[in-house]
N, C-alpha and C positions, 0 to 999 in steps of 0.2 A: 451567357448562363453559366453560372457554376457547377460545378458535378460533387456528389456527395457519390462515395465509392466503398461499400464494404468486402472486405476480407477477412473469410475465418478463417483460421488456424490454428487453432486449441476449438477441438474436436474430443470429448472423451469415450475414450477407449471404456467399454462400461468394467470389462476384465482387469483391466490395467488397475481401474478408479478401486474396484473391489479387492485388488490385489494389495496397494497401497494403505488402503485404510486399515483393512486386516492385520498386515504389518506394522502399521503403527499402534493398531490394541495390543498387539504381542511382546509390544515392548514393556521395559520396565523401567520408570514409569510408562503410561500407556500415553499414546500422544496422537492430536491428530493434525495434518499439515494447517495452517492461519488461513490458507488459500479455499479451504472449505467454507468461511465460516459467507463467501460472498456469492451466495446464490443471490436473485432479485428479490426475496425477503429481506438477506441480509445484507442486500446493499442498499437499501432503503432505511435496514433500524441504521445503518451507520451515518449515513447522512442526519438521522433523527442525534445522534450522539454527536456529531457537530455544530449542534444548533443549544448545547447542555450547558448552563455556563459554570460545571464543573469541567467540563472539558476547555483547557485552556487552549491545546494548541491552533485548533484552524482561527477562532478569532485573532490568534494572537499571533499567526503569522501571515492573517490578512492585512493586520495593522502596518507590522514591518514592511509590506508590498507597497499599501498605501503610503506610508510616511516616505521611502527612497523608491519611489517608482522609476524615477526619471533617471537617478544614479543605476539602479539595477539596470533597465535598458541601456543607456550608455554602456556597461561593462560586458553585456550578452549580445548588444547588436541587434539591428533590424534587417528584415526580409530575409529569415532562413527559413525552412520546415521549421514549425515547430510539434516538438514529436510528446506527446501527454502522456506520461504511463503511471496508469492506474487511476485512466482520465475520469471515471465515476461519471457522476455527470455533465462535466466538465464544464463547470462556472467559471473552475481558481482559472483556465487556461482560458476562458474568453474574456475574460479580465484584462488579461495584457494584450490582447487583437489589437488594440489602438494604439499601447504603447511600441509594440514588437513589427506590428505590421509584416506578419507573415506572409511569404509568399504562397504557405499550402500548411495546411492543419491537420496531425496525424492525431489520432486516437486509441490509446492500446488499452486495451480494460478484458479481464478473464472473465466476466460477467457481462455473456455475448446480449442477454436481450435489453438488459438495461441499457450499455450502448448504444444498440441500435436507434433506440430509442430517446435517448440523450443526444445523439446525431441528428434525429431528423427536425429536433427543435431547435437548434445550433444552426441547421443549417437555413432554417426557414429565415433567423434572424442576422443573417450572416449569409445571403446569399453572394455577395461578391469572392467567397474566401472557397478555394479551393479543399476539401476535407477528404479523408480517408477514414475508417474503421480498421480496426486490428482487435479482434478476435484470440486475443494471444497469451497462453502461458507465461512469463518469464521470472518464475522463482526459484528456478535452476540457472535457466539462463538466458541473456536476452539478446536476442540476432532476430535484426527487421528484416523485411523480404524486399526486393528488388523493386517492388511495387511502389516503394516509397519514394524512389527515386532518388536522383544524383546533386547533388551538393552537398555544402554543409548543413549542419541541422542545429539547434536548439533540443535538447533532451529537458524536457523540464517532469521534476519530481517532486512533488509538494507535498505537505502532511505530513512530514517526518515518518514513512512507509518505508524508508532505509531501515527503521527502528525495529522491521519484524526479520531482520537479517541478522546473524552471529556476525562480530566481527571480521571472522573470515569468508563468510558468504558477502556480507557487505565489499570488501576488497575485489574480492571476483565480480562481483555486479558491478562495483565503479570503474573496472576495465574494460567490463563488456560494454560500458556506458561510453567510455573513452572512443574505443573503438568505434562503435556506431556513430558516434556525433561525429564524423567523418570531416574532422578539423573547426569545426564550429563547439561548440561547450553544453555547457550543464548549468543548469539552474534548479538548486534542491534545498527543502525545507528539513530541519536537523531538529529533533526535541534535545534538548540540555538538561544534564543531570542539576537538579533541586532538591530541595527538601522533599522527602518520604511522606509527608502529609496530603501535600499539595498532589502529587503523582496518585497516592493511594484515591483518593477521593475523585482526580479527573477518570480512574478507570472503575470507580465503584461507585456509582452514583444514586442518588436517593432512592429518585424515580425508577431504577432498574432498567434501564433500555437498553444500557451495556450488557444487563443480564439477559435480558429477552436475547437480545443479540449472540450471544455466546452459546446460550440454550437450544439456539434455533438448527444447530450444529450436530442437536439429535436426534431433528428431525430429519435433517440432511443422511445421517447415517442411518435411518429407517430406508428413506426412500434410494441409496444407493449404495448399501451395504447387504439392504435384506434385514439391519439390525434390529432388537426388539426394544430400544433402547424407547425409554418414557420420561419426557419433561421432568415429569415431576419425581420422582427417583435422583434428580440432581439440583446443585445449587452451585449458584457463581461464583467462585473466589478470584480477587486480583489484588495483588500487593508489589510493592515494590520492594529486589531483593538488593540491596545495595552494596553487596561485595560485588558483584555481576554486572553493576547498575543497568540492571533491566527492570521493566512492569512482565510481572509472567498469569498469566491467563490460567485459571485450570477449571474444569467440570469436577466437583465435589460428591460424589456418592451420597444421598442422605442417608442408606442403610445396606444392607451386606446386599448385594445382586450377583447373578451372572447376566450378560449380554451375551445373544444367540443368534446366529445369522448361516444361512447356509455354509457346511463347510468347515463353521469354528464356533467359538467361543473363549469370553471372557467376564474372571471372577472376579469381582472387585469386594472389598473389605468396607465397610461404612467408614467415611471419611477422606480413600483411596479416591485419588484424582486422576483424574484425563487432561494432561498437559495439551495447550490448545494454541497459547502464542503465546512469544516473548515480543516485548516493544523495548531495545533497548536505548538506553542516552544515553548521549557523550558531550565530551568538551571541547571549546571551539578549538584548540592546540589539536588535538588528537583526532576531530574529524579534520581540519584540513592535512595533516601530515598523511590519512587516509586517500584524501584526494591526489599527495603529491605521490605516495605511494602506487595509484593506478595508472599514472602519468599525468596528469593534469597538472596545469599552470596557471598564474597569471590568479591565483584562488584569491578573493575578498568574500569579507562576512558582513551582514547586517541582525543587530538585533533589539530586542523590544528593551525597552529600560528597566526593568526587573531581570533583561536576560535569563528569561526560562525558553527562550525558540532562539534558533538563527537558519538565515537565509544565506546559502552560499551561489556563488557564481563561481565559473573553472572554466579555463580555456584548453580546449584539444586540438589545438596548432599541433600539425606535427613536432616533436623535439628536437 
């Protein structure tokens, strides 16, 4: 019999969670962490926004999986942990269960009930495959627990979710990433700076679910802020800023308000925005130089023939 094993570990503090967001309205501009935006609403419109075919990246670096499956495998190796972060509900990682033939399947996702719950259909159909949950924060930082146990690992990161990290937060995660694959490697999906068209339109789409999506973020601060904050009092803007080459996200004020929550408040001006994410892209030079910069070796890339995605692989042998 297999064992399907959950452990939380990202628990919020509800003080902490009101302390944070507060501090982020206070800023100027006002901002609030990308990691709000994945409660089980909104980890459901996002899976609805990968299915958009304005949104190019998940098909398009499903395709890249599929066309070098067999070269990708050869380069990352078979039977290590493979460790899923930001496993959602973790299709892109039972995808390669045939190719990779894990010895044990980790799960890490900050959106504990979805998880769970993505777990237990994973594991009904996959009962030979040893699995874990993780419950876990890592936008600061990422340190697995002993639970996971001893050898090397497979870290695999898909979706180009490196892209909600500044440069310098990205380097600090691909150390922490080094570190944890505990001599085994990395397998991570990178979006590539393109034309401003094509960007703008995969994060601003017709049908609005990116918007729903983004929106849904004041509901989130109603119910965990105390905030008075109303859907409709805002609108979705995303563009791409191309000195920065980031997509940045913001909540648009339709008209002058204050938002009020126990404690505080904030005044916003019609038009004044609530910065909410950056997605940024880069080029395949400049991510791997990133990779060798955290320490990783051994770095090859795959990508689609329009090269708007790439797939990298990186080995964490010790050096």
């Amino acid at each position: 019999m297999s064992s399907l094993r959950f452990l939380q570990l990202h628990r919020e503090d509800d003080h902490a969670v009101r302390a944070e967001l507060a501090a982020g309205l206070a800023e100027t501009p006002p901002r609030v962490s990308p990691k709000f935006l994945y409660d089980a609403l909104g980890s459901r419109l996002f899976e609805a926004i990968t299915e958009l075919p304005e949104y190019y990246p998940t098909r398009t670096e499903r395709l890249i999986f599929e066309t070098h499956r067999q070269a990708i495998a050869e380069a990352v190796g078979r039977g290590r942990t493979l460790v899923d972060l930001g496993a959602g509900n973790g299709e892109k990682a039972a995808a390669w269960f045939e190719a990779l033939a894990p010895r044990q399947y980790v799960a890490v996702d900050i959106s504990v009930d979805h998880l769970r719950h993505a777990l237990a259909s994973l594991q009904q159909r996959h009962p030979g495959l040893p699995m874990l949950g993780l419950g876990v924060d890592f936008a600061d930082s990422l340190h697995l627990p002993p639970e996971v146990g001893p050898g090397d690992r497979l870290l695999f990161y898909p979706g180009s979710s490196i892209g909600n990290f500044t440069p310098d937060q990205a380097l600090r995660f691909l150390r922490d990433a080094h570190r944890e694959a505990q001599g085994g490697g990395l397998l991570i999906g990178v979006d590539l700076v393109k034309d401003k068209a094509l960007l703008d339109a995969a994060y601003d789409d017709p049908l609005q679910v990116t918007a729903a999506f983004n929106r849904n973020l004041l509901r989130r601060l109603s119910r965990l802020l105390g905030c008075d904050a109303d859907v409709a009092d805002f609108e979705h803007v995303a563009f791409y800023e191309p000195r920065q080459q980031r997509i940045e996200m913001h909540l648009q004020a339709r008209r002058a308000l204050e938002l009020r929550w126990p404690g505080g408040h904030r005044v916003l001006a019609a038009g004044e925005r609530i910065h909410t994410e950056n997605s940024y892209k880069h080029t395949v030079e400049g991510f791997a130089g990133l990779l060798r910069d955290a320490g990783f070796g051994a770095v090859r890339h795959w990508t689609d023939p329009q090269h708007w995605f790439a797939v990298f692989s990186a080995a964490a042998a010790p050096a």
